[in-house]
N, C-alpha and C positions, 0 to 999 in steps of 0.2 A: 504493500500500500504506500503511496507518495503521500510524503507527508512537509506541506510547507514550511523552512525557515527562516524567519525574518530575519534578512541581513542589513549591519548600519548603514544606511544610505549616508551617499558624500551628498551636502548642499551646493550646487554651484552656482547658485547665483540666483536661479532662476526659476527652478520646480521646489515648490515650498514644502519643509519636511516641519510639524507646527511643531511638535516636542522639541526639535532645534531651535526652532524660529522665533519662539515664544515672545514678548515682549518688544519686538521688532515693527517699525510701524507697516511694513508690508504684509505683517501676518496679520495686522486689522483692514487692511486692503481687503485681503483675496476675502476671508469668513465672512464681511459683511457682505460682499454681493451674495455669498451661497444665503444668508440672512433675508437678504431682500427677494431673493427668488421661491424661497421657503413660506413665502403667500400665499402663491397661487399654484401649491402642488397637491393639496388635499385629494385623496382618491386621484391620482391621476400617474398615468403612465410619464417616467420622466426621463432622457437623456442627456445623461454629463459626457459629452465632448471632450475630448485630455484631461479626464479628471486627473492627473497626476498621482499621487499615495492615495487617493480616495476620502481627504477629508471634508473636502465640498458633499461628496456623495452621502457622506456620512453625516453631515450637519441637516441636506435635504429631506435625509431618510427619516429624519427625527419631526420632518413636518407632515408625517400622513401621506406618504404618495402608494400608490398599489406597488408601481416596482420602480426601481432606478438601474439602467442600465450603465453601468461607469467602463468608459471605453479608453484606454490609453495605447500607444504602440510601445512604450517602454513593459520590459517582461519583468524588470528589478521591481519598477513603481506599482506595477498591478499583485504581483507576490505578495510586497507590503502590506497591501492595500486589503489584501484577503485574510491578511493576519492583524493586521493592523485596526482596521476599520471596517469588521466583518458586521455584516446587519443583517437579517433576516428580510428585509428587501431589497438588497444590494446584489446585482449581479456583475461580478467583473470579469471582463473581457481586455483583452491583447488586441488591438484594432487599428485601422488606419482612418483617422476619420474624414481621409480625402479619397477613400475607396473601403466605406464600412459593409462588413458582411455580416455582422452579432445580431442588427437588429431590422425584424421584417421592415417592409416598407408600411406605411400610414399606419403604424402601430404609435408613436408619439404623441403624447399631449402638451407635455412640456421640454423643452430641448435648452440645453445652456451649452456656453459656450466660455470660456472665461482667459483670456490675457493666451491666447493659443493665432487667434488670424495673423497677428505681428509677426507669428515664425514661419511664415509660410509663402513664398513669393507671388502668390496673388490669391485671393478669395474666390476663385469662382468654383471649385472642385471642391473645397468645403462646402461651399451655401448648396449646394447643389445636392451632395448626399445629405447634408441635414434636411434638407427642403423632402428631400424622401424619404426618412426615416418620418415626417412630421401628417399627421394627421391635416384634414384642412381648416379645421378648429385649433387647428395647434400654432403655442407662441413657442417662438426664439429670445432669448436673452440671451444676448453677446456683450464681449467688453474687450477694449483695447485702450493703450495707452494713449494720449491725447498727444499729439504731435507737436502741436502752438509749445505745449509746454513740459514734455519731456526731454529728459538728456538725453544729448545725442551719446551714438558711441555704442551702446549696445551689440555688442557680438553675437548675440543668438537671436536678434530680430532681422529679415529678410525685408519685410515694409510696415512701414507704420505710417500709420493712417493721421490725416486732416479730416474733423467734422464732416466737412463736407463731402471729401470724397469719400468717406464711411457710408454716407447717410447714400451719394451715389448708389453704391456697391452692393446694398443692402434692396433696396428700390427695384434692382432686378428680376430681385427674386419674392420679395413679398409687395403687395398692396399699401400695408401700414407701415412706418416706424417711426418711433417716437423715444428722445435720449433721453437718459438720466447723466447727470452728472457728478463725479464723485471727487473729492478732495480732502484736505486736513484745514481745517480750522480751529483757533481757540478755543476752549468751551470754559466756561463755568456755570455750574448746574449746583442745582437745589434740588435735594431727592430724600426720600426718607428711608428710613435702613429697613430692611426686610421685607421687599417686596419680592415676585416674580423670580427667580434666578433659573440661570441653567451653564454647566462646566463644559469647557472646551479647553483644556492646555494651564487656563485661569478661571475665576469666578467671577460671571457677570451677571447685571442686576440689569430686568427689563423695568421700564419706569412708564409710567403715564403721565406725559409731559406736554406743555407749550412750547416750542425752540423755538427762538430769535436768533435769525443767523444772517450773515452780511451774504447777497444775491452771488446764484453761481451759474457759470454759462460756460457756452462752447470757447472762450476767451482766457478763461482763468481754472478753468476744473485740468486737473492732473489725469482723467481717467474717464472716457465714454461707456456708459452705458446702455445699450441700445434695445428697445422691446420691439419684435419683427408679427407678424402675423396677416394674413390676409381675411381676417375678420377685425370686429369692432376691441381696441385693445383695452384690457380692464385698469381701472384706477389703481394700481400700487403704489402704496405709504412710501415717500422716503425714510430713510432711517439714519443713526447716526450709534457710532459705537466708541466708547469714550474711553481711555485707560490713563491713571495718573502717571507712569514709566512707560517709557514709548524710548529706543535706541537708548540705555542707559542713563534716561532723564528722567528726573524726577520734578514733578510741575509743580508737585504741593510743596516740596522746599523749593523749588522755582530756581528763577537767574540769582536769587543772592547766594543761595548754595552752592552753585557754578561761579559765582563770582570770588567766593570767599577760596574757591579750591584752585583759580587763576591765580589770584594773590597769593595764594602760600607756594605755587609754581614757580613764579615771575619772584617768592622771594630767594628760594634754594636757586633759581638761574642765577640772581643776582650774587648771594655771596660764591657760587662757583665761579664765577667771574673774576671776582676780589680775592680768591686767592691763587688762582690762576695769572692773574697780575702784578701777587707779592712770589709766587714763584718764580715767574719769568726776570722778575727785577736780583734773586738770590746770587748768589756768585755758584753754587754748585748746579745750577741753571746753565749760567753762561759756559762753566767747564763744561757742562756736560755737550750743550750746543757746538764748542769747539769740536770737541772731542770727535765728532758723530761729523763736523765738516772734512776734518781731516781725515775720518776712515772711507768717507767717498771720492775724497781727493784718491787715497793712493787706489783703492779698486776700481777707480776709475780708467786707470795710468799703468795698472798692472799688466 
């Protein structure tokens, strides 16, 4: 009987591994879309598109869908993924998902897609098997990085997209689509302790809130989100997913925290400076300076 072993995945950069990744602000990137798309999967047939190690799949599966098919061509990340983020509606498949064969055709209700069109040199082999695995009721959510305002430089992106030529791209193959936009903003929030929660890596607290937040567009968001469908497309919530340490920072001791750990840096540079100063001025300094001209003089010369 074969029996799977989880091996430690390398992180490179790019396929998110969250037990790694934790407290990183890309790993509140990738969970909130699976978050935002965890709305409108109740009873419904769902396809993850390069789920990667299956955590997306896994977050989905926790929102009511009959089955999720998580499709990746990586054999490391789907192994994982079976060990890792094994669900009893989760099936994972080894696939190509610019020539997929795991899943009938108009079997899909909901289909995602997530930070996967950027590696691929053009969209139309994608949209195209997804458009066939998709029921004609059925939505697409996609997502790519926002071009206006990503770093360039990326090694394992083939093209990345402009608003507009996304929203083009997309228009081919469905009737509707309509962006979401997603970025990092300040928050300060008022919440009361012990509502809602649910663990993912950390423990988060869902809240029943009013948010004021400064306007976000295809101009200034970090990251497109796009709802595809050739039906009437349903109202979904935005969301927002808040944590006080994000890349070794801490928000609640804030900039004076950082500031106070600059100053006691900038103080140890300083006095390493100062005695590196009364060293160089020493006389067993300057012998040693001679010392060390004269043994390249002569191996110079030798």
């Amino acid at each position: 009987m074969y029996t799977l072993v989880m091996k430690k995945l390398q992180f490179t950069g790019e396929r998110i591994i969250p037990e790694q990744n934790k407290g990183a602000s890309f790993f509140y990137d990738h969970i909130l879309r699976y978050l935002f798309v965890q709305q409108i999967i109740k009873n419904k047939i769902v396809l993850d598109a390069g789920c990667g190690v299956g955590y997306g799949s896994f977050l989905l599966a926790e929102g009511g869908p009959k089955k999720i098919y998580a499709l990746d061509k990586s054999k490391e990340a789907i192994d994982y993924g079976k060990i890792k983020y094994s669900h009893n509606r989760i099936e994972f498949h080894i696939d190509n998902v610019e020539k997929i064969k795991s899943v009938k055709a108009k079997s899909v209700d909901v289909a995602t897609c997530f930070e996967l069109i950027e590696h691929l040199k053009t969209a139309d082999n994608l949209l195209r098997e997804l458009k066939k695995t998709m029921k004609e009721s059925a939505i697409l959510v996609i997502s790519t990085p926002n071009k206006k305002n990503y770093l360039e430089g990326n090694p394992h992106h083939l093209h990345e997209y402009y608003p507009e030529e996304l929203f083009t791209e997309l228009k081919k193959y469905f009737k509707n689509v309509e962006f979401y936009y997603q970025a990092y903003e300040f928050t300060n929030i008022i919440k009361k302790e012990g509502l809602n929660s649910f663990s993912f890596e950390e423990k988060f607290q869902v809240n029943n809130q009013v948010i004021y937040s400064t306007q976000l567009t295809n101009e200034n968001a970090q990251c497109i989100i796009a709802v595809c469908s050739d039906i009437k497309i349903p109202q979904i919530r935005g969301l927002s997913i808040n944590a006080h340490k994000i890349d070794n920072f801490d928000l609640i001791k804030g900039f004076d925290s950082r500031k106070m750990e600059i100053e006691h840096e900038s103080r140890v540079i300083d006095n390493m400076s100062k005695e590196l100063t009364v060293i160089k001025k020493s006389k067993f300094y300057k012998i040693w300076r001679m010392f060390n001209d004269i043994k390249d003089y002569f191996f110079r010369n030798k």
